[in-house]
N, C-alpha and C positions, 0 to 999 in steps of 0.2 A: 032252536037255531043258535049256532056261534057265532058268536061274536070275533073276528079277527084284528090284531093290532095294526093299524095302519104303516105302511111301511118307515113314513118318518118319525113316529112318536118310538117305534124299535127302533132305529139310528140314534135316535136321543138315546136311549136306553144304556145299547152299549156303547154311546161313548163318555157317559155318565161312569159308566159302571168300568171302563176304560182310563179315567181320568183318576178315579178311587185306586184303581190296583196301581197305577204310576205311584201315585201320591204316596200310597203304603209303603210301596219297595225303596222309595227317595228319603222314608224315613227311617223303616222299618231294616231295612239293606246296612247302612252302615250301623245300627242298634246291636243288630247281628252280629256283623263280623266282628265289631269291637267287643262283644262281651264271648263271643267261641272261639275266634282267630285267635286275637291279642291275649286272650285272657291264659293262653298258656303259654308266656312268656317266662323265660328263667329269671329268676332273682338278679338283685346286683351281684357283682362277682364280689367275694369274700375271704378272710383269712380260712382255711379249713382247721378247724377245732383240734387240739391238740392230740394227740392219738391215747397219750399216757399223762399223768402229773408229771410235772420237772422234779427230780432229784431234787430235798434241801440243800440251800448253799448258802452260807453267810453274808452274801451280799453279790448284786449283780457281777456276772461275766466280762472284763473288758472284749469290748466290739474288736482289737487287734486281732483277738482270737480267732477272728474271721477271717485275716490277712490272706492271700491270693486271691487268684481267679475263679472265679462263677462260671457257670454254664447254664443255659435256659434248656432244662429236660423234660420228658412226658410228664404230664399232668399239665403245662399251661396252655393258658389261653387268653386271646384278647378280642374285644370286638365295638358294639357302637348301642346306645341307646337312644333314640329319637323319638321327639313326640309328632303327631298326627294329628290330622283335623280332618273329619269325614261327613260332611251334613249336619257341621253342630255337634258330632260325638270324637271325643277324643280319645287317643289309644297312645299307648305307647311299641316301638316297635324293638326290637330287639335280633341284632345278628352277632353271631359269634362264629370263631375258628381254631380251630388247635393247632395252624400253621404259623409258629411261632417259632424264632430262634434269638441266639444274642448270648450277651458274656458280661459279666461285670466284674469288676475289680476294686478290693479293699484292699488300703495299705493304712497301716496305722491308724487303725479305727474310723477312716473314713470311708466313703464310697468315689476313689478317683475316678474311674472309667466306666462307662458303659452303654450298651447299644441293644435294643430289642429291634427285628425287622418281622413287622407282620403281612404274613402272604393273605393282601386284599381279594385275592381273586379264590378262593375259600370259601371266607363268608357265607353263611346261611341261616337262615331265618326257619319260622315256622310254615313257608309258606313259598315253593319253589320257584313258581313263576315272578314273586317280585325278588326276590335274590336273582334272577339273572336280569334284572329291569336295573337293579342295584348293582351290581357288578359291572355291565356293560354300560347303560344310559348314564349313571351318575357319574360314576368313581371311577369310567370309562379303566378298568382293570388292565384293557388291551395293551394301554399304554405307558397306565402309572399303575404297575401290580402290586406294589407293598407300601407302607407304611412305616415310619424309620422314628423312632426317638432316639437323641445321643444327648448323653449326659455333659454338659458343658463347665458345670460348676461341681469341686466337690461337696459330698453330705457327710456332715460328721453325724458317726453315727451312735456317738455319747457310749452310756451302758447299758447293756441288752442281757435280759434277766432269758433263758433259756424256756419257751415256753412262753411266753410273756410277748405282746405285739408293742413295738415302738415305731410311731408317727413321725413322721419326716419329710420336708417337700422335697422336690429336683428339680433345678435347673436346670432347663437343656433346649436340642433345636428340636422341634417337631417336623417334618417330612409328610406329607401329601396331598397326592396330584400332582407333583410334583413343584411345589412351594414350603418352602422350610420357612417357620416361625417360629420365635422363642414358644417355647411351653413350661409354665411349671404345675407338678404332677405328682399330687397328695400322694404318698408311699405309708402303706403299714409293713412291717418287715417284722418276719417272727423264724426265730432259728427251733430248730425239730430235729434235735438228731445230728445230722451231716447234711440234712438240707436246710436251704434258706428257704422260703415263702415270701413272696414280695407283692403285695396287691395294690395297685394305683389307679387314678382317676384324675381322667383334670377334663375341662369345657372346652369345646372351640365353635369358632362360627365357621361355618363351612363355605360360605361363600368367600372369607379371608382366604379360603386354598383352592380358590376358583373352580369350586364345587356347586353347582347350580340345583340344587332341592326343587323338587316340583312346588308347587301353592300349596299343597295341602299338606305340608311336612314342616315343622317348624326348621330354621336355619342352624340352631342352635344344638350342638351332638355331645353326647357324654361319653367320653373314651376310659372304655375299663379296659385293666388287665388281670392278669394272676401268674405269676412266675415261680415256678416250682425249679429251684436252682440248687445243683451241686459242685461242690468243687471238680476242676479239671486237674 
């Protein structure tokens, strides 16, 4: 003779067993995504290694040498790193864009002028549907599409050995969502040739540029660039 399970002791069963598969995916779900999604996020952005050794030279290049205008041309890029919070697991997220433009100007060894404008509505991630959550919901793109830093104070930009990176901060406004706040933004500047390389970072709180972050995104964004710059 069978024995059959009475109907309520299987409703305990599966919602035992129902209770268990939640509990997995509530822990198991973001363990996941943050070690396969995030985990193939690009590096911080970087000086690019020099291609060749520099020519010997008896001693550093004066910076004059650099005297006119810049042009921001293919090879850059700028975009955001943020950190996350998913059930307890932290990730980092990362978008970038090659929608970049702007101009700089040295005179006399310093850095008097200049403007990068980066096209926010770009941006992309490893992961499509939250780049348009991030484009649209956050950074609401529709309205405020780019991103503006201008140089307000000059950078003297000392002696620059060809081949060789020199560290520099900038002053200047930063721009978005449209609210401009001072920013100042760590520069590595390395000459190559007949281009400049200029790679920079600085911090912001995003809610300082009436940027509203969901909860589980820390408030706090790290703004890189990389500017691959030729004279005009």
């Amino acid at each position: 003779m069978t024995l059959k399970t009475p109907p309520t002791r299987r409703w305990r069963r599966w919602l035992i067993a129902g209770v268990v598969v939640v509990a997995v995916l509530a822990v198991g779900g973001p363990f996941l995504y943050t070690r396969l999604v995030e985990s193939n996020n690009p590096p911080p952005l970087a000086l690019p290694a020099p291609t060749s050794a520099p020519a010997p030279a008896p001693g550093p290049a004066p910076s004059a040498g650099l005297d006119g205008t810049w042009k921001v041309g293919s090879g850059s890029q700028a975009g955001y790193r943020v950190n996350q919070n998913l059930a307890g697991q932290t990730a980092t997220t990362v978008g970038r864009t090659q929608a970049v433009t702007g101009s700089a100007t040295v005179s006399g060894g310093q850095l008097t002028a200049g403007t990068i404008t980066v096209n926010l509505a770009k941006l992309v991630t490893n992961e499509a549907e939250r780049d348009e959550h991030v484009r649209e919901g956050i950074l609401e793109t529709g309205q405020y599409p780019t991103a503006v830093f201008t140089l307000t104070q000059p950078v003297p930009l000392g002696a620059i050995t060809p081949g060789q990176a020199t560290q520099v901060p900038a002053t200047g406004n930063l721009t978005i969502h449209g609210v401009t706040k001072p920013a100042v933004v760590n520069l590595a500047v390395r000459q190559t040739g007949a281009t400049l390389s200029v790679q920079g970072t600085t911090s912001i709180n995003l809610t300082a540029y009436g940027v509203e972050p969901p909860t589980t995104i820390a408030p706090t964004s790290q703004i890189e660039f990389l500017l691959q710059l030729t004279q005009a």
